[in-house]
N, C-alpha and C positions, 0 to 999 in steps of 0.2 A: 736648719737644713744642712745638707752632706756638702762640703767643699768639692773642687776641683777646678784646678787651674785653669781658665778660658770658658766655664762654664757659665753660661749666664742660668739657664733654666735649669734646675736640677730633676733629675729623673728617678737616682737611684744606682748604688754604684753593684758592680756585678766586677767575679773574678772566674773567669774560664764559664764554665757553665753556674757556678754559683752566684745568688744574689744574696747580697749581706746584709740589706735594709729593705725596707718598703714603708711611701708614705699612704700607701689606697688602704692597707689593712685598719688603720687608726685617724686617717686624714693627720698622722703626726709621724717626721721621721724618724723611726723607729728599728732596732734590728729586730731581723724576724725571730731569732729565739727568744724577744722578749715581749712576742703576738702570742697571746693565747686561745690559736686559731691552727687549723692546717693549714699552707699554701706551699703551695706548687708554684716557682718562676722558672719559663724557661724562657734564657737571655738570647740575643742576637747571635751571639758565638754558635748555640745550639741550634736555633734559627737555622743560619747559616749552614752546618754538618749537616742536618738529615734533609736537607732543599725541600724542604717545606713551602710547600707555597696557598694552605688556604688554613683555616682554622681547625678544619675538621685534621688537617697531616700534623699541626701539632698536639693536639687534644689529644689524639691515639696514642704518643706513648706518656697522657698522664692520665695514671692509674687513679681508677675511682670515677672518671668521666666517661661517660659513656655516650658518642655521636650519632646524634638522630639524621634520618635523610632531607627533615626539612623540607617534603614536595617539592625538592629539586629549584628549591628557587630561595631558599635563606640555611641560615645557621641554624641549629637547632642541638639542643645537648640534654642531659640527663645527669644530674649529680644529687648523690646521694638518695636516690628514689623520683626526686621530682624534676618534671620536666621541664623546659622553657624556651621560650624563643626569643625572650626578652630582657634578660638577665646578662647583659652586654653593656661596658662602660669601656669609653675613652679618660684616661690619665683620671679616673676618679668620678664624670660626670657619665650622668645616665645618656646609653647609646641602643635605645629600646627597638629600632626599626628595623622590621624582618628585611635581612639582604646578608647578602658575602662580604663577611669583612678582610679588606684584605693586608696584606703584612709587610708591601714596599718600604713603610716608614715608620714604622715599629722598633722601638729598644727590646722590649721585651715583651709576653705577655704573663701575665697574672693569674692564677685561679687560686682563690678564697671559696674554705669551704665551710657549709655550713650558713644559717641563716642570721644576717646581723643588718639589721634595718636600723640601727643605731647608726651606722656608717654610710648604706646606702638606701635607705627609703621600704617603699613598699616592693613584694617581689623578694629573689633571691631566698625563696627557700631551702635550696640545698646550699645554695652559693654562688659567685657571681666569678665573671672572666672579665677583664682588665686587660685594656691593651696599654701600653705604655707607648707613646710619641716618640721620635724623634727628635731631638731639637740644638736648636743652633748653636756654635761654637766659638768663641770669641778668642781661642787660640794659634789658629792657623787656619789658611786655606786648604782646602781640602775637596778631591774629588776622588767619586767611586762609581763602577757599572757594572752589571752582571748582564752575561747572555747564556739563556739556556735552553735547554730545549728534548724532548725524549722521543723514546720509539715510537710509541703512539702519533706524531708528529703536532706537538706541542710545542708552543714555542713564547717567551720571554723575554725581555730588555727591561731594563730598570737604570736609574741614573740617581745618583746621593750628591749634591754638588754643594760644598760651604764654604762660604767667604766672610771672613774679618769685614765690617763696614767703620773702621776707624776703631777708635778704643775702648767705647763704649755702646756696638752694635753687632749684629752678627746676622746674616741669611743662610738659610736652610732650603734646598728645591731638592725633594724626592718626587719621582714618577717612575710609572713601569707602563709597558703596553706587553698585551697579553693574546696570544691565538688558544684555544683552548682545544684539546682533543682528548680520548679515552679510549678505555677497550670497545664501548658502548656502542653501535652501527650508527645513530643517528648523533648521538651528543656532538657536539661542536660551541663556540663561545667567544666573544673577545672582551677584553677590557679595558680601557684607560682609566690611569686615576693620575692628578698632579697634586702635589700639596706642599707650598711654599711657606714658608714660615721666617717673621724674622720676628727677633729677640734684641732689647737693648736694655741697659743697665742706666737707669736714673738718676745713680747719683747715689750715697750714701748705702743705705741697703737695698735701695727698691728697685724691683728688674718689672719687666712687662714684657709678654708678647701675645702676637700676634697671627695665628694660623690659621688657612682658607685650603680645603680638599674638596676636588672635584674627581666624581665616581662617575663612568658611561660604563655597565655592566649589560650584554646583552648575550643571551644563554639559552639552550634548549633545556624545557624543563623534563625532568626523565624521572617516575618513582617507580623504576624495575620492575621487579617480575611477578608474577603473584606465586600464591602459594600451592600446592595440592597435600590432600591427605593430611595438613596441619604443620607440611615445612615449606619451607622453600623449593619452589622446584627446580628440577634440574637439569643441565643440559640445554637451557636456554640463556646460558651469562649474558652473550649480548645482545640478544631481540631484544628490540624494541618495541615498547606497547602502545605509546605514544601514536600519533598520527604528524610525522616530518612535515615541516612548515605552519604548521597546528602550534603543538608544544612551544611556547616561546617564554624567555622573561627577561623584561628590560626594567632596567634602576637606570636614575640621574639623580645624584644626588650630589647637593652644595651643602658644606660641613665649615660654618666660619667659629674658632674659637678663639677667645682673648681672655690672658690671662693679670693678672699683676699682684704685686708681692712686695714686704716689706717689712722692714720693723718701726713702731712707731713710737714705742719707749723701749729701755732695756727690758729686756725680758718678754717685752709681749709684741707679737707680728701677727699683720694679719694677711691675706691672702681672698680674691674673687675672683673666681671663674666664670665665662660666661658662654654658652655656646647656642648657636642656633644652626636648625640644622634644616631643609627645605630636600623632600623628597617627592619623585615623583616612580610610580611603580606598577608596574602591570604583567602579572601572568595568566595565560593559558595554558591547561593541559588534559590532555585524554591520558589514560590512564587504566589499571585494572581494577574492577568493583568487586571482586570477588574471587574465590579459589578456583585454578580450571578443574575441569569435568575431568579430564584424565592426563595421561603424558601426552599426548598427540587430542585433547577436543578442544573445546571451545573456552574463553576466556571471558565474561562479562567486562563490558567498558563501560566507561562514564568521562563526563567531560564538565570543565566550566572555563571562566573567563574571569576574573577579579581585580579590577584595575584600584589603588590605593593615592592616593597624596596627602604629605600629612607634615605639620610645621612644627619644628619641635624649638620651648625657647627655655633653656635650661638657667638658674642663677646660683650659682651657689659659695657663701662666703663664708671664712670660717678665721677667728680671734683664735691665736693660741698665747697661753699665761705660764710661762715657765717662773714658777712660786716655792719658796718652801714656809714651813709652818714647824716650826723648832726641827726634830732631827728629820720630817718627815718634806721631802721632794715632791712635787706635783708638776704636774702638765696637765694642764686645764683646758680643754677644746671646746669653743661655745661656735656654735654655727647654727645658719640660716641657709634655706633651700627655697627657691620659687620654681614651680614649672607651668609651663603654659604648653600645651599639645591639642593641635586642631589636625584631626581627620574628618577624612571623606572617603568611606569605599562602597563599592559595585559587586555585585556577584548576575551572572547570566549560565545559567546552566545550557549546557551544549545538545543539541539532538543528533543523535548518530546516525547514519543511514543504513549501518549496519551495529548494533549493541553488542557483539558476539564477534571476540577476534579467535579463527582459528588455526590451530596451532598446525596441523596439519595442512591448510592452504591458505599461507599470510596473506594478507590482503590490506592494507590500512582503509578502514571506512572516511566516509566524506563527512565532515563536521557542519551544525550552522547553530546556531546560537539564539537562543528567544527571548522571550521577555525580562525584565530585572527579579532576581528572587531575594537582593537585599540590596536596600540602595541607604543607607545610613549617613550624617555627620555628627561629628559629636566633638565634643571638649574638653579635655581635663584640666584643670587648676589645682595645685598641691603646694601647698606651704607648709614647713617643715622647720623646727625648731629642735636642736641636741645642744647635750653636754655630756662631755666626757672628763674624768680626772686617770689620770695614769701615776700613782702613787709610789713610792720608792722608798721602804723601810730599810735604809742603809744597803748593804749591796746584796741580801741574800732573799728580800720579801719585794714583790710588787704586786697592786691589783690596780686592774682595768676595770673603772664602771664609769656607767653612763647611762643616758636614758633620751630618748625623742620621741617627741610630739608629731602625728602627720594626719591633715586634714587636707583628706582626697574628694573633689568635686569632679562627681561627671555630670555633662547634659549633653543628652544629642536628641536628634531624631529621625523615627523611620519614614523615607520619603515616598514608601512605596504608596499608589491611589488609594489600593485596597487596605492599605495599614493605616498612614499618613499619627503615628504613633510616637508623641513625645515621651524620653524617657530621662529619668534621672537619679543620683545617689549621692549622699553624703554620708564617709567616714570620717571617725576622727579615733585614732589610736596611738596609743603610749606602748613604745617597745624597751626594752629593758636591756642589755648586758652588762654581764658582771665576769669578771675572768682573775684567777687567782694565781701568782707566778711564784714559785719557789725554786731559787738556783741553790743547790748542794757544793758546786765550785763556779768558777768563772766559766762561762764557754757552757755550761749544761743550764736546761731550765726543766723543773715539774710544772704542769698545770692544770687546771681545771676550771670549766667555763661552762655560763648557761647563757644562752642567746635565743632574742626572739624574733619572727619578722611576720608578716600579713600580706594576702593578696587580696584585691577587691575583688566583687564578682565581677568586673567586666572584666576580667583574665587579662592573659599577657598582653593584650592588644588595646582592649578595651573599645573594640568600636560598635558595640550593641550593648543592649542590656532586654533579657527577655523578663517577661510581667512577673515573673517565678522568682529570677535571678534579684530583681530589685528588692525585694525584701527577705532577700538571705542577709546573712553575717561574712565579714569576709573571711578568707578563709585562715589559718592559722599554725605555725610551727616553732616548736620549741625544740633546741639543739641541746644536749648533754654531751659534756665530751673531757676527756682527761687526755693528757700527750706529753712527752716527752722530746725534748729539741736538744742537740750533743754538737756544739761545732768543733768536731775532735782536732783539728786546726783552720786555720784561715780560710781555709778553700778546700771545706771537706765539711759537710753537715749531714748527721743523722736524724732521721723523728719516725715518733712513733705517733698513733692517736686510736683511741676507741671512744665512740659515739654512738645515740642511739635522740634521732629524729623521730618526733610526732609531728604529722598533720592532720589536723581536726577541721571540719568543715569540707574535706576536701572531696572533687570532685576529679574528672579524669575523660580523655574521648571515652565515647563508645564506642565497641570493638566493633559493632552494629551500621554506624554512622557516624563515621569519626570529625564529620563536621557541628556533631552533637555533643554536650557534656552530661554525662553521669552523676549522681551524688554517690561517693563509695563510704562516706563514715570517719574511719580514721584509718589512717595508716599510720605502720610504723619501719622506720630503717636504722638498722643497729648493722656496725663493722670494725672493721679493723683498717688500720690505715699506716704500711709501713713504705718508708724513704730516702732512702744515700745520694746524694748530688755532691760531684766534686771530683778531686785530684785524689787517684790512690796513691799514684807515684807521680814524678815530674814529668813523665811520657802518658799517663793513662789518664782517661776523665772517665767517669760514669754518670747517667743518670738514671737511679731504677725507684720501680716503686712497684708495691704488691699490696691489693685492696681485696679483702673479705664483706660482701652486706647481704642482708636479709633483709630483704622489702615487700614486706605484706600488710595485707588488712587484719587491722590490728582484731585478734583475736581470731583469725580462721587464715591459718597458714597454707590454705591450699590457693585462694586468689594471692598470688605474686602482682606484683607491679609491674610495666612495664620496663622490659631494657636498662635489666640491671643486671649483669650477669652476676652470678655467685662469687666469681674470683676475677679477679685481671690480675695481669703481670705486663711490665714494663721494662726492658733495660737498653741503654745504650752507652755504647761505647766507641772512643775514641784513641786510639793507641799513635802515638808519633812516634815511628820506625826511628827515622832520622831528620834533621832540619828540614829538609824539604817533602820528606815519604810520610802521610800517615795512611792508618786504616780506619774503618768503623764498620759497624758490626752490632745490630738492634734484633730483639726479638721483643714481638707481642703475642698476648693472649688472654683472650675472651672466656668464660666457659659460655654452655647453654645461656637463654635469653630467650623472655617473649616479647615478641612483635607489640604485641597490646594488653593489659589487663588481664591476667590469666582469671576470666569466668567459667569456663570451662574446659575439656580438656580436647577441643577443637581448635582452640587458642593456637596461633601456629608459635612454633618453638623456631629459633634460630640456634644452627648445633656452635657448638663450641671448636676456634680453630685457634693457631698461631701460627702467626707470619715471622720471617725473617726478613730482614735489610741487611746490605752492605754496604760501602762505602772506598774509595780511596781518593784522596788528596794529595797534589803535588803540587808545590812551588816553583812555577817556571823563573821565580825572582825576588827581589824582597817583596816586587809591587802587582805581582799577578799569580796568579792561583787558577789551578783546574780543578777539576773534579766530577768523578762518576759515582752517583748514586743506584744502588738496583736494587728494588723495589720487587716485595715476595720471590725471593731468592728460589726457593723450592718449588714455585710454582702451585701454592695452595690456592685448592678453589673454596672460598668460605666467603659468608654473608656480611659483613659487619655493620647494617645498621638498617631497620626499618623506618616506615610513617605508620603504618597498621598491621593488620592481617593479611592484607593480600598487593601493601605494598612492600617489596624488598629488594634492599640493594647486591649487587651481587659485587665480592673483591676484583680488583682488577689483579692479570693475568703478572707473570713474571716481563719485568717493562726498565727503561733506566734511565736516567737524566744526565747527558753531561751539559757541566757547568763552567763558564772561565767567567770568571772576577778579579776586577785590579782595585786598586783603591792607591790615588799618587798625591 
């Protein structure tokens, strides 16, 4: 593991916006030039600059990811063709349940791209998002608060508070409480979450801790506008479709994790995570079913109700064997995974008193809600077996292989009278990676890597399985990818990468009914993947990146995938004037993009824009800090992210955060 003084739990060290290592890529500490993998970390520092405050404000300036609307009530993303809702881990361990995760107590986050079931399981076909923890510090006391707040009339408080507990423990208490507003007429929200943590040091090598989060999310669920003519329409950014006091979604959610670590002879430590996670979840929303009839008619609606609870008990331990074998180096990673996940969900579709909202005389219809149209529980059970050797041919050759075993049990059943329908499935698949490192000098590495992962058919959620679905295969993707990684100094990293993902088996909503899946065959996404993070000069930081892909059905390039634009562009920058003055200063952009599955060429298209941000920061002291961020500087009106065809989000308007932070 990475040193540093006071630290009991190790995270991962970062310098300005640069991270120098990661242990989630390999489950071994590793620097990242020597993953032969893409990822993307953006650390607390960068956090921090552009006031980020949900996943989707940092996701946006990393290129290649593209943010879904999630029905207004979770996270939802797009990388490298495939989409997911579930593809969410905390510090390494699966964190699969649909909700906003939020960033009070985060070092950094993670994205890993590309599919490696070797490392994390089933899932993660394009690749996975990693939050990195917080945690306690056994150096000093230490206290930090942020208040912020923007035009919109939003508003934030957050508190970081650490104390030394003697010489061999340490406390950690992050929380934030949250008011939520937007451009939107009806959106509104609040949040609390607290997550205490303490960390102690055992005695020889061995540390252990101990961390408990508590989430109250409650939010208006809002999925925009619908479409006409096959775009987005326009002129309606903030009506809302919704029916106010209707639209709602609340999470409670208890997140306890423990961790412990050690070495048990020279050379070999081992490490067990354990987390359990107790959610409770319910949204309603009305919404639009359809394209309107024109600029000024009518709008189809639809409506439902979906309450979820679901216990998540995650175990995962992992032996590592630092070995060598005459002139050849090894790190040997042998681990073990158990999960244990019980749900339970609802579905009541809504009756509207009026189906038809028009645009010409709004009117919100009255809602009532009837019978169950899915009442399900179900169980998964998954045990999970890898190994990995990370091999070292003196200092100019290394290869990553490895291989895992994973045996996925579902069983649930449909409780409905008229169904009353047991269902069930057993996988059992072997995923492979193999990743090839060639350094030319110190500081540079070539690579080349094949990676494989598997989704079951109960999809990202897994709380059904339809008579159809139970005797498919699951679904299937194989990653090719060659890259190049340059840490032209310390705190300045270049990479390149080109790749070209298959999914086989693979299915997708329909554009039709997007509470339905499709069978589409195979797909394929082939790109480019270019990236600088770091110091140009002692005053300057950047972090950009520029992503090319092509995602279609493999062999008929006229269905695209959805919500993958052709191009992204990212950059941000950070210039410090002088000690206490800096600036910042981001552009994004998207090109075109479809809503959903381009079947036709009704398919609504989302046009291509770019936004600007800026920023300035000022040092009222060593120990306090302001700061104004402003958000679409030019005041672009563009789309940036759907749920379907005739759900879309519309950008918010030209808006600005000030922020004051001390940390004493």
């Amino acid at each position: 593991m990475a040193t540093e003084v006071g630290t009991i739990i190790v995270t991962g060290k970062t310098r300005g916006y640069v991270a120098v290592n990661s242990v989630t890529a390999t489950k071994t500490d590793t620097a990242l030039i020597d993953v032969p993998q893409s990822i993307n970390v953006v650390t607390r520092e960068q956090l921090d600059d552009q006031a980020a405050h949900s996943l989707s404000d940092v996701l946006r300036y990393v290129a290649g990811v593209t943010i879904g609307q999630g029905e207004g009530n979770r996270d939802q993303i797009t990388l490298r063709g495939q989409n997911t809702t579930a593809d969410f881990f905390l510090d390494g361990v699966r964190d699969d349940v649909q909700y906003y995760r939020g960033l009070y107590n985060l070092e950094r986050v993670e994205v890993l791209k590309g599919p490696y079931a070797l490392i994390f399981g089933r899932g993660g076909g394009g690749g996975i998002v990693n939050r990195v923890q917080k945690t306690p510090n056994g150096a000093a006391p230490f206290a930090g608060g942020r208040l912020s707040t923007n035009s919109f009339g939003a508003f934030d408080i957050s508190a970081d508070v650490n104390t030394p507990l003697g010489e061999r423990a340490a406390f950690r208490l992050n929380a934030v409480y949250e008011e939520m507003a937007n451009h939107r007429d009806a959106f509104e929200g609040q949040r609390f979450a607290v997550n205490p943590y303490l960390a102690a040091d055992l005695g020889g090598s061995w540390r252990a801790g101990l961390s408990y989060e508590y989430v109250n999310d409650e939010r208006v669920t809002d999925r925009g506008v619908p479409s006409l003519n096959g775009r987005p329409i326009e002129g309606y950014r903030d009506q809302f479709f919704g029916v106010p006091g209707v639209n709602q979604a609340s999470l409670e959610a208890h997140i306890l994790k423990g961790r412990i670590d050690g070495e048990i002879a020279p050379g070999l430590s081992v490490s067990t995570t354990v987390l359990f996670g107790d959610f409770d979840k319910v949204y309603t929303n009305v919404y639009p079913n359809g394209p309107a009839t024109s600029q000024t008619g009518g709008v189809p609606l639809a409506a439902y109700t979906d309450p979820t609870t679901r216990e998540n008990l995650l175990v995962q331990s992992n032996l590592l064997w630092d070995t060598n074998t005459g002139p050849l180096d090894h790190r040997i990673l042998f681990g073990l995974e158990y999960g244990d996940q019980t749900s339970a969900n609802q579905r009541r579709n809504g009756v509207l008193a009026n189906a038809t909202f028009s645009l010409a005389n709004p009117v919100f219809p009255a809602v009532t809600f009837g019978a169950l149209t899915r009442d399900t529980v179900s169980t998964v059970e998954t045990v999970s077996a890898y190994v990995q050797d990370q091999v070292s041919f003196g200092d100019r050759f290394d290869i990553v292989a490895g291989l895992r075993f994973d045996r996925f049990v579902i069983d649930g059943v449909d409780l409905q009278p008229a169904v009353d329908r047991p269902f069930s499935r057993t996988d059992e698949k072997v995923s492979p990676r193999l990743g090839l490192i060639f350094k030319p000098k110190p500081g540079m590495s070539l690579y080349a890597s094949y990676s494989r992962s598997f989704l079951p058919r109960a999809g990202d959620q897994f709380l059904t399985l339809s008579t159809i679905q139970q005797n498919l295969e699951p679904e299937r993707f194989n990653n090719r990818e060659l890259g190049l990684k340059w840490q032209v100094r310390s705190n300045l990293i270049l990479t390149a990468a080109v790749f070209e993902l298959d999914r086989t088996n693979a299915t997708t909503p329909d554009p039709n009914n997007p509470a339905l899946s499709i069978n589409v065959g195979e797909t394929r996404t082939k790109g480019l993947e270019l990236a600088a993070t770091g110091n140009i000069n002692s005053r300057w930081q950047v972090s950009a990146g520029y992503v090319w892909q092509d995602a279609v059905l493999a062999g008929n390039a006229f269905v695209r995938l959805a919500q993958v634009p052709e191009q992204q562009f990212s950059l941000w920058n950070r210039f410090n004037l002088t000690d206490r003055l800096g600036l910042g200063l981001g552009v994004t952009h998207q090109s075109d993009q479809f809503a959903a599955i381009r079947t036709s060429h009704a398919t609504t298209r989302l046009p291509g824009f770019v936004r600007v941000d800026a920023a300035a920061f000022y040092n009222l002291s060593e120990s306090v800090q302001v700061q104004l961020n402003v958000e679409n500087l030019f005041d672009e009106t563009y789309f940036p992210d759907a749920h379907n065809n005739a759900n879309i989000s519309t950008g918010a308007p030209l808006n600005a955060r000030l922020t004051i932070s001390g940390r004493f």
